[in-house]
N, C-alpha and C positions, 0 to 999 in steps of 0.2 A: 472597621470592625472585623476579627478575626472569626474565619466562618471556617467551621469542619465539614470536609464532602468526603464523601466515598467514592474510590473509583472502581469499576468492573468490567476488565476486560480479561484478555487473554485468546487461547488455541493459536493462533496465528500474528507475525508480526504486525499485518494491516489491521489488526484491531489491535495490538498493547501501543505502538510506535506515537499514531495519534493520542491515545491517553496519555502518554508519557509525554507528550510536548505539550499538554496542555496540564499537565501536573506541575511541570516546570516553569511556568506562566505563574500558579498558584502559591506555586511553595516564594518566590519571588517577592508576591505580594503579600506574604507574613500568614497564609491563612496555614491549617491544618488538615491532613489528607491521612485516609486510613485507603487500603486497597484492596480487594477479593481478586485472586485468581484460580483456575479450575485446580492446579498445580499438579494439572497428566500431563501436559507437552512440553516436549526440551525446548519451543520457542518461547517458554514463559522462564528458563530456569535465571537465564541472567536478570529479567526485572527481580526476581525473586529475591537475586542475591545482593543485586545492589539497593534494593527499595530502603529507603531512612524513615521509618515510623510502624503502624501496626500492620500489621500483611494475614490473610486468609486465604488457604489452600482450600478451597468448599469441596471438590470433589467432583465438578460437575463434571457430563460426560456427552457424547453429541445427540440429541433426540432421535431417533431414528424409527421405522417402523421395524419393531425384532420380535424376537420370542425369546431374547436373550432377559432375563430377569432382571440381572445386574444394572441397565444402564437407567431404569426406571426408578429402581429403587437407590441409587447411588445420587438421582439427581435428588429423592425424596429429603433424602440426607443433607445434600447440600443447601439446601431451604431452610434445614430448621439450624444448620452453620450457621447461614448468611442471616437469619431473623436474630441469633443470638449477641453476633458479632455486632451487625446496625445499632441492636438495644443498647450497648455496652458504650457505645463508641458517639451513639448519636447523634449523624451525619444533617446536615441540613438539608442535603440534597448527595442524590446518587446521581455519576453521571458513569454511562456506557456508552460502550460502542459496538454493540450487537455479537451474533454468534452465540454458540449454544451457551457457553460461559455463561450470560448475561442472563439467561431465565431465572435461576435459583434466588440470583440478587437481586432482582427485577422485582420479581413476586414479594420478595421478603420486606421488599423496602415498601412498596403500596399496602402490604398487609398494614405497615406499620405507618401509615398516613405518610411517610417520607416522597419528597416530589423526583422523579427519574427524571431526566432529560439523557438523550439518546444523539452522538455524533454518526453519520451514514457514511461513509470513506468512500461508496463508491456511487455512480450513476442510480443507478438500480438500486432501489432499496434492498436488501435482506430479508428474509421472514423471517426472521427474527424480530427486526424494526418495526415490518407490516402488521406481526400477529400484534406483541405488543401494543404500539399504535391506536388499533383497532380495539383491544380486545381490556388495556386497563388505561387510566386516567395516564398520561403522559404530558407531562409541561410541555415539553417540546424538542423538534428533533432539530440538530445542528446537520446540515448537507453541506457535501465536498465539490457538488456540481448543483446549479441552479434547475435544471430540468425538473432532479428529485422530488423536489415538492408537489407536484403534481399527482406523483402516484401514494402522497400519503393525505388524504384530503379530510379524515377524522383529527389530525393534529397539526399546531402549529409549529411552521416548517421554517428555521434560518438557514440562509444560505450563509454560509462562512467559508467556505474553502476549507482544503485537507491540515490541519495541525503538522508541523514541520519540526522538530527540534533546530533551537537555534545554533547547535552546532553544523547541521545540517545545511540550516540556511544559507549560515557563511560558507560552507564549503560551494556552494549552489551558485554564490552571485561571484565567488572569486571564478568557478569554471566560465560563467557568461565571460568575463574580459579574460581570457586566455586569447594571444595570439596563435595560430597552429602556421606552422611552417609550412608554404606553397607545395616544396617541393615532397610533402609525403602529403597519405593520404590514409589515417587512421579511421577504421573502422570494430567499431566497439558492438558485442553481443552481450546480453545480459536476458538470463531468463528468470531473474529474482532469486533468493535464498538457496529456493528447492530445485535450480534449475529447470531445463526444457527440453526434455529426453526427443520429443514430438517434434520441437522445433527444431532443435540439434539436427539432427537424421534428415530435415528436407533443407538445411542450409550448408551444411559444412561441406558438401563435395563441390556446391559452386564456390562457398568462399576459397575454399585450396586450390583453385584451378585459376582464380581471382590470384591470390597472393603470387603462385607461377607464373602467370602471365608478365605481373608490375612488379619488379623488385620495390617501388616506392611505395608497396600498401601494405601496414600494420594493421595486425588485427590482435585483437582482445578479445576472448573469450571465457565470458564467466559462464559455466554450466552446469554447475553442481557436482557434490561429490564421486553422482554414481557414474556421469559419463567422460570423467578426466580420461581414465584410461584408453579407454578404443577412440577418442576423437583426438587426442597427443599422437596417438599412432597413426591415423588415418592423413593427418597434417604432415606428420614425420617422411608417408610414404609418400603424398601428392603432389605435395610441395618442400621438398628438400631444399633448404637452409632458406626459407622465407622468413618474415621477423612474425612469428605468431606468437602468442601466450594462450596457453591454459588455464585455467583457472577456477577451481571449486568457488571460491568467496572475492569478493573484491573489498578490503576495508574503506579504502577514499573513493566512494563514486563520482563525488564531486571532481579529484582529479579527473576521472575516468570521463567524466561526459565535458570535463574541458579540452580533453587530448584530442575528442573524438571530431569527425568530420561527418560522420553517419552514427546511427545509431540502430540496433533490429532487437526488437524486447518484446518481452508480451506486455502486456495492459495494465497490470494489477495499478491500483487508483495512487499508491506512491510513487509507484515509476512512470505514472501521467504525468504528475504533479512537478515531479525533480527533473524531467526532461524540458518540460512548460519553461523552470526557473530555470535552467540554461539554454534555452533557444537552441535544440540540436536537432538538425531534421531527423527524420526517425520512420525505420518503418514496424510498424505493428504487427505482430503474429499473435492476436488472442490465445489465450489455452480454451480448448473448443469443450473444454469439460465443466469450464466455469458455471457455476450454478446462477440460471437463467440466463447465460450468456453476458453477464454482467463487464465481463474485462472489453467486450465489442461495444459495448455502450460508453465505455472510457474512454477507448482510443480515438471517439467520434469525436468527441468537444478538439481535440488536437488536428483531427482531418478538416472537421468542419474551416478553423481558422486559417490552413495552409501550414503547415508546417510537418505531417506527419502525412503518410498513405497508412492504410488497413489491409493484409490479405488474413484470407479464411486459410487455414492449416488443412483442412481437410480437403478440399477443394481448390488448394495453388500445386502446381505442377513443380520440381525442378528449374524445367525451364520458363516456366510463370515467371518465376521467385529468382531468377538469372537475369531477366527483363525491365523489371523493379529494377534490378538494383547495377544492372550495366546506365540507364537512364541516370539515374542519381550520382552514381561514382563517377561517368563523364560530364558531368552537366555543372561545374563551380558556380553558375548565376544564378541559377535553379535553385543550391541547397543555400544560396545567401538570400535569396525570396524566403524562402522556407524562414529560416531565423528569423528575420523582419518578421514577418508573420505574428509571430509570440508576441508581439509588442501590443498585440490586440487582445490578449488575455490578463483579467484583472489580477495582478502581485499584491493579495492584502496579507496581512500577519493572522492567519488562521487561528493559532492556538491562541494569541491574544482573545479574537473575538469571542472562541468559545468560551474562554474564561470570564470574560466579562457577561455572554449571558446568562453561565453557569451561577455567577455572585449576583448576576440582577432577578433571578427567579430566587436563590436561596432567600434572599434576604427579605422578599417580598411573600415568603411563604406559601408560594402556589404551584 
């Protein structure tokens, strides 16, 4: 039976990526999908462009405590978008994945008996999830980590793992069987989209002194737009004609984490996820600004298993952070324990699950 949902995400790629893999699940299975986004951040401009059906810019804006008028009144708006577009469209169920995006839809679809169910991408629930949650009728919440449900005990909690696009995937299970060549020793930096100004700054003078040292160590560095320049220069001076890259964006991460022999990233619950699915030891620099420390809660499920170390950004030294990763980069037995490791973490197809319990509450009406 062909079921119409609405989805609502957006602000940030770790909430649209999940809906969009789990959209693609749907549209698969013949159902029908309308979509809300806030349509203020350039991370939403490409689902925007390529979305195939009805799309809603609502307007939202981030909650915040202001004296600024506008963001009050701009979400007010968004509400009575999102209550207009629902009626129009008449979803069987809304499903989000939290952030401030998701209030205006949220509301509008409980105003109008429509059932929410809410995916959590990360450890840590969001307040977003929690207010929610707590505060209107919720089908239920889809989690990326089993812990989660713990801390939301007003709603019923599935665990499902992070929705993956299946392009994604493939590119994920082809880096696992990459052979890497003995005789180098590639080291891969990735600080996500927005790069890692923080991390950058306490890694890159040991990496350069690292690549001087071994002519046989590659390193890759994705760091965002803003610190291409002074960390291209800083490599140019310390380590003249090593093999490094720079790099604002990296399109194949899946190449990237098959090349790789190490891995140093922050946390964010995709880049747990796609490191999990290629088994690459890895060490963790949370971003220490993450809201309730959430990205330190991520990187645990990966320490926990062996396969990953954690240090604190604000509290690892230079030569902390020298120590880590002299250990790891002589140690081949060590980073192959590591990999074995991951074999203890469950591989299900996430965005299938959600889908499936997105269509088992639609259609059950609750």
């Amino acid at each position: 039976m062909k079921t119409t949902i609405a989805i609502a995400c957006g602000g940030t790629g770790g909430h649209i990526h999940p809906a969009m893999a789990v959209a693609d699940k749907l549209r698969e299975q013949g159902h029908e999908l309308v979509l809300i986004l806030s349509g203020t951040r350039i991370a939403e401009a490409k689902t925007a462009e390529t979305w195939d059906g009805p799309l809603l810019k609502s307007g939202a804006r981030p909650i915040r405590k202001s004296l600024n008028p506008v963001e009050p009144l701009a979400n007010i708006l968004a509400f009575f978008r999102c209550r207009r577009f629902l009626k129009k469209h008449r979803p069987a169920l809304l499903f989000a994945t939290g952030g401030y995006t998701c209030f205006p839809p949220v509301l509008a679809a409980r105003w109008l008996n429509i059932p929410v169910v809410f995916h959590e991408a990360n450890s840590l629930a969001g307040s977003a999830i929690r207010f929610c949650s707590k505060h209107f009728r919720i089908a239920a919440v889809a989690t990326s980590f089993e812990d989660t449900a713990t801390q939301l005990p007003s709603v019923k909690a599935v665990f499902t793992g992070l929705p993956l696009r299946t392009s994604v995937l493939t590119a994920l299970a082809r880096a696992r069987n990459v052979t890497r060549p003995a005789t180098r020793f590639t080291l891969l930096v990735t600080g996500g989209s927005q790069g890692a100004h923080g991390m950058n700054c306490l890694i890159a003078p040991v990496l350069a002194a690292l690549a001087k040292a071994d002519a046989s160590v590659r390193l890759i560095h994705q760091c965002g737009i803003n610190d291409c320049e002074w960390l291209t220069a800083l490599y140019a001076d310390a380590a003249p004609g090593a093999e490094i890259t720079v790099t604002p964006f990296i399109d194949d991460m899946g190449k990237a984490y098959g090349e790789a022999d190490l891995v140093i990233a922050r946390a964010g619950a995709a880049t747990c996820f796609e490191i999990a699915r290629c088994a690459v030891p890895t060490i963790f620099i949370p971003l220490p600004t993450a809201a309730d420390d959430h990205q330190r809660k991520n990187a645990e499920a990966l320490v926990r298993c062996g396969g990953a170390v954690c240090l604190d950004q604000r509290s690892t030294s230079p030569e902390q952070f020298a120590d880590v990763l002299r250990t790891l980069y002589s140690d081949a037995s060590l980073r192959q324990q590591m990999r074995a490791s991951f074999a203890s973490l469950p591989q299900t197809d996430a965005a299938q699950a959600v889908a499936d319990l997105l269509l088992e509450i639609a259609q059950s009406g609750k």
